[in-house]
C-alpha positions in Angstrom: 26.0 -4.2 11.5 22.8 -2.7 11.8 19.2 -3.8 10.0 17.9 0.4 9.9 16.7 -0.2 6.0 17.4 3.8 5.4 21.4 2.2 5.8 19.7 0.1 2.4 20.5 2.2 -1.0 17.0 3.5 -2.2 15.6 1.1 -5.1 15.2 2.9 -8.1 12.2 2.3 -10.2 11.3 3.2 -13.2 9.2 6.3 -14.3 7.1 3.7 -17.0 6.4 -0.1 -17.5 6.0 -2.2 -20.3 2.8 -4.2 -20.4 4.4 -6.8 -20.3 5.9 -5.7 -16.9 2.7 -4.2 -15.8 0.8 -7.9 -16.5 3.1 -9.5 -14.5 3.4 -7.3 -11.5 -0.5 -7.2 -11.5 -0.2 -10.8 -12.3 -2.9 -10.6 -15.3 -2.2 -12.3 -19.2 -0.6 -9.9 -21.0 -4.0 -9.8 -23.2 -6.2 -8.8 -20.7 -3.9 -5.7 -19.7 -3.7 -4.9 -23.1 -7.8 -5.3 -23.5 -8.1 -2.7 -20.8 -5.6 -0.6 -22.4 -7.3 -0.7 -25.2 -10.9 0.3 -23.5 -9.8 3.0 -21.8 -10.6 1.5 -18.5 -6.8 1.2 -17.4 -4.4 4.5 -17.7 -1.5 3.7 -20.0 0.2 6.0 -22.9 0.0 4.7 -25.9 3.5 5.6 -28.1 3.1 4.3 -32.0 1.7 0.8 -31.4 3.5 0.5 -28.0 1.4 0.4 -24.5 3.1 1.9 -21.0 2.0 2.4 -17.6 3.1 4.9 -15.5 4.8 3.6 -11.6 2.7 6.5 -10.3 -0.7 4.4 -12.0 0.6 1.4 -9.9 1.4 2.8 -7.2 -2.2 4.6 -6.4 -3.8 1.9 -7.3 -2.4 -0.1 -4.5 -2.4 2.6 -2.3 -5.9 2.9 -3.3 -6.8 -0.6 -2.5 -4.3 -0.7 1.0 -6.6 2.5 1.9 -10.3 0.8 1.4 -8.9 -2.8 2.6 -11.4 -4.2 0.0 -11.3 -5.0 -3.6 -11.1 -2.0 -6.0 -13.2 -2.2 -9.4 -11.1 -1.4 -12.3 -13.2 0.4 -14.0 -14.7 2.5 -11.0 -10.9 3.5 -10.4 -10.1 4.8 -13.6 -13.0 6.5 -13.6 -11.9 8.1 -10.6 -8.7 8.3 -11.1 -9.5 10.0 -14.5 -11.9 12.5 -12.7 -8.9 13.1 -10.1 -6.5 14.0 -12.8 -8.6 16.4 -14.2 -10.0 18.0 -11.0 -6.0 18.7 -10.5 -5.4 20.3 -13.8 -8.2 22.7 -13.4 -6.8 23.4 -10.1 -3.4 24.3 -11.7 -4.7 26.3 -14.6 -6.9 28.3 -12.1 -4.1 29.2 -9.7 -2.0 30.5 -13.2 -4.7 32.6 -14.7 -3.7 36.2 -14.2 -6.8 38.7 -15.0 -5.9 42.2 -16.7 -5.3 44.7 -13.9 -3.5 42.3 -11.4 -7.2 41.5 -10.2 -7.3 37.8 -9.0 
């Protein structure tokens, strides 16, 4: 029998939490999630009335805070974060523009 964890099936996560999910893996009342939701200063998608958080959001974030080993302002990461996401799509819509004449 061996303990190599890549012998260990993969664990499957899902591409969006609840808040309620997202409260309790943060560990925060469900309220305050949904405050920050609210106020912009925590990414989510908001579907109807209903609140979700990406895994990816999650999972920056606390690769974010494993990276600085020190505490990470909320709302100094979403702002980052924010600036990040659109620094991206610019990239992406520059590298598809195609100028008349083939000229790049």
């Amino acid at each position: 029998m061996s303990n190599n964890r890549s012998d260990q099936p993969a664990v499957q996560r899902p591409s969006f939490y609840t808040a309620a999910e997202t409260a309790e893996i943060l560990r925060l009342d469900e309220s305050t999630l949904y405050r920050h939701l609210r106020n912009g200063t925590f990414p989510g998608l908001k579907i109807g009335g209903r609140y979700v958080v990406p895994g990816a959001v999650l999972d920056r974030l606390v690769d974010d805070v494993l990276v600085t080993g020190r505490c990470v302002d909320l709302g100094g990461w979403t702002e980052q974060w924010r600036h990040d996401q659109i620094a991206a799509l610019a990239r992406i819509a520059a590298a598809n523009v195609e100028l008349p004449g083939g000229v790049a």
